[in-house]
C-alpha positions, 0 to 999 in steps of 0.5 A: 586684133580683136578678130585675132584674139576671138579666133584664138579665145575660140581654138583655146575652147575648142582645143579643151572641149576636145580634151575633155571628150577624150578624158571622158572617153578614156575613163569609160573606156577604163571603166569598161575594161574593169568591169569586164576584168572584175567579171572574168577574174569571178568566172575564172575563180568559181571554175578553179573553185570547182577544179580545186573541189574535186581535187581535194576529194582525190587529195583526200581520197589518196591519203585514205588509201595510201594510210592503208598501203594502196598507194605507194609513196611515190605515187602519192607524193605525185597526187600531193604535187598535183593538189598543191599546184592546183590549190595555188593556182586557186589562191592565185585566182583569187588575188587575181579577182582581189586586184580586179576589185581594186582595179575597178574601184579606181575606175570609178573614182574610188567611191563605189561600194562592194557588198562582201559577199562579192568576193568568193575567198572564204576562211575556209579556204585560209584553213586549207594549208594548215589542214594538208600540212597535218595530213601530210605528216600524219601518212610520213608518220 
């Protein structure tokens, strides 16, 4: 009886070590896989931010030319379509890398201390809407 209790008293340890380990591997694991996360979603936002850069050169290069009648409101209203689908897929990056900060920072039990320059949303970009939105009403004016 004693031996008996001793064999299952030692299967029960055995049986939480075992769990613990798993434990611990699946929050590395977790951790991992946010880090890794966190630094494709940063990738993925400065490549949009550079996409959505030369963008808004051509976007505001088309305003130029369609005030002075180069371009034809076909055409441009094309181009707008154009500008507006990448600069969403730009905001949407961005909430991608916000989602991974908030992903990572669960994984490391939420204590973990991001500098505020780590993340690349800017207020200027806050402005772009309502700055396209004028511009856009002053060529259908």
């Amino acid at each position: 009886s004693l031996k008996q209790n001793y064999l299952i008293q030692k299967e029960l340890s055995n049986e939480a070590f075992y769990t613990l380990q798993n434990t611990i591997n699946t929050a590395i694991s977790e951790m991992e896989n946010a880090l890794f996360d966190t630094d494709s979603k940063r990738r993925q936002v400065q490549n949009n931010r550079a996409i959505f850069d030369i963008a808004k050169e051509a976007y505001d290069s088309d305003i130029i030319r369609a005030k002075s009648g180069m371009l034809d409101r076909s055409e441009f209203l094309t181009n707008q379509n154009s500008y507006y689908t990448l600069q969403s897929q730009f905001f949407t990056s961005q909430i991608n890398e916000l989602i991974s900060a908030v992903t990572l920072f669960k994984a490391f039990g939420g204590d973990l201390y991001f500098p505020t320059d780590s993340i690349s949303f800017d207020e200027n970009d806050a402005k772009m809407n309502t700055i396209t939105e004028s511009n856009t009403a002053n060529i259908s004016n």
